[in-house]
C-alpha angles and dihedrals in degrees: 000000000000124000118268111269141194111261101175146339118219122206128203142162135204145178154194143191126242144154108285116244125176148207138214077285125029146007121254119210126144115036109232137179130195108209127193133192128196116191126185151194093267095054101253132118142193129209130212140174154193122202117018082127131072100280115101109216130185087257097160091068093052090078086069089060096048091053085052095039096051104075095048084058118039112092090035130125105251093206089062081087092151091046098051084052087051097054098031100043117016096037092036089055094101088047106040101017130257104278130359142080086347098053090053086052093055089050096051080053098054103044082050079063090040082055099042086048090055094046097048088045092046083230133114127255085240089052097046088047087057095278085232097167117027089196124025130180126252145222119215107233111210135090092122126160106265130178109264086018112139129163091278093062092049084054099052094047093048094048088043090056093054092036098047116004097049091235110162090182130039131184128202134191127258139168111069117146094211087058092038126192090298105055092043094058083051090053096039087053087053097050090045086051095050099038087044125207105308099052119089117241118199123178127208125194102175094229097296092134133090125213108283098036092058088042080060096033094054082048097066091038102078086051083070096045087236111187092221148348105222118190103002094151137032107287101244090047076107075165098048093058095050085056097051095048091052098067098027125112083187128075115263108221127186148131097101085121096031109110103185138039089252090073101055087037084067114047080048084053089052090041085233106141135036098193130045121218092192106178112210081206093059110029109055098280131269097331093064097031098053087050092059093047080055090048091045088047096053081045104056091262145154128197138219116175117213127222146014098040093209088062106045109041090083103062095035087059088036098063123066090234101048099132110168136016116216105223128198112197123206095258081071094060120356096202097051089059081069103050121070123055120247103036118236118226137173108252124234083272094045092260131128122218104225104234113236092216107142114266118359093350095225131088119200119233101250083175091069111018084055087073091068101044112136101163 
């Protein structure tokens, strides 16, 4: 019988309208997903995805690289998994570029083969990365800049994510220059005052700070006893971030925008981080991904993934060192609480179970999600 072969790979946008909301960074409007399907001989297909969380990305232009992408991949193995990352990143890297849309694109493909692998095995993603935890705790992502917003209204959704969501850690966003330092140790005292003592804070500013304004910024923090300060500083200010460290009572996260294991080889180098937001959807998939969680746990590390909840929570319970799930809870985006099945929900202790469905262990609704095609 021959091996089971790529047949073909489907590419498809959508997306959805709701109320803008923005970081230290950028502005997020209009909810989006990039989906990709990858069908074989054997009559069984994968899904993956890129989007279905807060973060607006050019998805429009991913279908190119699909097309670009197809030929190189139909008639391949899609558990080579580690091969197809090898010709159509790291040989591709003189023609597409080391690390972007592309990349993302690589990654959607490959979780599509991640998902394939687990479906043809009748075992989950997370059981095939190790399946280390079977339930891990979350932290609600949310606390972004809205029109109308004031300090009252921080306060309310935070409270809102302890008292009824079960959250026992919240982030909020800092870091934008409209609202400037001020303002924002004014909002990360609100938030401390609503969530209480006994509820972790963590505070996010997308790498809108230079040098000296995370360095006083990481000062007050520890005033609020804030879990962690992700993304203070540009990402490659591998420098910077020593810097910062070295004078911070508070945790240094990042690695939500790092694509290879050179970049999270070298903030370990410069001893700048002590938590790794490795995302599956940037970096190429779970190859890659898995690989980093190994290089942060020989390292001392944790990791918490960022981004789209369904994706990472297998490889944050996988790995021995998965600390935290970001979770982003239906308030965030109405449609996206839709549109995943199951639905994942805070327990009662602020944890997730982790499903063992074969492959991914979540469907996405094509019911609904097919209302907002637009390519």
């Amino acid at each position: 019988m021959p091996e089971i072969q790529i047949t073909e790979v489907i590419s498809e946008v959508f997306e959805w309208e709701r109320p803008a909301v923005w970081n230290g960074s950028h502005i997020y409007g209009y909810g989006s997903l990039h989906k990709v399907t990858v069908r074989t001989n054997e009559g069984v297909s994968g899904v993956g995805w890129n989007g279905g969380t807060a973060a607006v990305r050019p998805q429009r232009l991913m279908p190119g690289f699909v097309d670009y992408y197809r030929p190189l991949l139909v008639g391949r193995n899609p558990f080579d998994t580690g091969e197809l990352i090898t010709d159509l990143w790291e040989k591709q890297i003189k023609i597409l570029g080391a690390s972007g849309l592309h990349t993302q694109v690589l990654a959607a493909i490959v979780i599509a083969c991640w998902d394939i692998r687990g479906k043809v095995a009748g075992r989950s993603v997370h059981e095939l990365l190790g399946g280390e935890k079977k339930r891990i705790r979350a932290y609600i992502a949310g606390g972004y800049y809205a029109a109308g917003k004031g300090l009252s209204e921080l306060a309310d959704e935070v409270r809102y994510n302890v008292e009824a969501l079960h959250a026992t850690a919240v982030k909020i966003k800092i870091g934008d220059p409209e609202a400037g330092f001020a303002e924002d140790i004014r909002r990360i005292a609100a938030a401390r005052e609503a969530i209480g003592p006994e509820v972790d804070l963590l505070v996010d500013a997308n790498c809108a700070c230079d040098l000296d304004t995370a360095i006083a910024f990481a000062r007050e923090l520890a005033e609020y006893d804030v879990y962690w300060f992700e993304e203070p500083l540009p990402i490659y200010d591998f420098e910077g971030h020593r810097r910062l460290a070295e004078v911070s009572e508070v945790k240094i996260a990042v690695g939500e925008n790092y694509y290879s294991k050179t970049d999270f080889k070298s903030i370990i180098a410069h001893q700048g981080a002590a938590v790794f937001n490795v995302d599956v959807a940037i970096c190429p998939g779970y190859d890659v991904a898995r690989e980093v969680a190994a290089l942060a746990e020989e390292a001392g590390l944790t990791i918490v993934p960022h981004g789209c909840q369904e994706l990472q929570l297998p490889l944050v319970a996988g790995v021995a060192n998965g600390e935290m799930l970001e979770y982003y809870p239906p308030e965030v985006d109405p449609i996206r609480g839709d549109l995943f099945a199951p639905r994942l929900l805070l327990e009662a202790d602020g944890m997730v179970t982790v499903p063992d469905r074969p492959g991914i262990g979540f469907e996405i609704n094509d019911e609904l999600l097919g209302r907002y095609r637009v390519m």
